[in-house]
N, C-alpha and C positions, 0 to 999 in steps of 0.2 A: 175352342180347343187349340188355336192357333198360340193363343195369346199362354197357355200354361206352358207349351213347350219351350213357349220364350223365356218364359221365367224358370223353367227348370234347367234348361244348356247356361243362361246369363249365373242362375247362382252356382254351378258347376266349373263352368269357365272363371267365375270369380273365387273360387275356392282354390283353382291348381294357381291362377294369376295370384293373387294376392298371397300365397303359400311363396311362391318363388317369389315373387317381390319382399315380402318381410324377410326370407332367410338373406335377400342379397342388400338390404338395407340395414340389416341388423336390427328389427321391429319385431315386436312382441303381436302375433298374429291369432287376432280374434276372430273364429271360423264363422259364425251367426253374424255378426256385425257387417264381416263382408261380402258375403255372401245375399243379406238384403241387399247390401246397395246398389252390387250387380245387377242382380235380376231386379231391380227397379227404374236402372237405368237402361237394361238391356229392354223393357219393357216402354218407358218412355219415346226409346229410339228406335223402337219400332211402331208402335201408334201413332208416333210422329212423320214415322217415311210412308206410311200407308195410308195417312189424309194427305200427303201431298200430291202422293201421286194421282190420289182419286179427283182431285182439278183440273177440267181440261186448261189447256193454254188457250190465250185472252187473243193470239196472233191466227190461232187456227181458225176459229170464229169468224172472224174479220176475211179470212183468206177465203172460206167456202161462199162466203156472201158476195165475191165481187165474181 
């Protein structure tokens, strides 16, 4: 459930970003095009910061054992 709300705020966020970025670039703004890419990447970078965090540190290990 985590993971759709990310994809839904990421293609909404990329819909108002990418809106104001084409009018202030002067670009021809395709709403579906940007809109995946967001929410794919908004999804990436959060799957990604959520196994990293689930790593303990390799230092804490080493520290309870001595």
């Amino acid at each position: 459930m985590r993971y759709l709300t990310v994809i839904f705020w990421g293609f909404i966020w990329g819909e108002v970003i990418g809106y104001i970025g084409g009018q202030l670039e002067l670009l021809q703004y395709n709403s579906f095009e940007i809109g995946i890419v967001a929410a794919i990447v908004c999804l990436v970078t959060s799957v990604a910061t959520h196994m990293m965090a689930d790593k303990p540190a390799a230092n804490a290990d080493e520290a309870s054992q001595s």
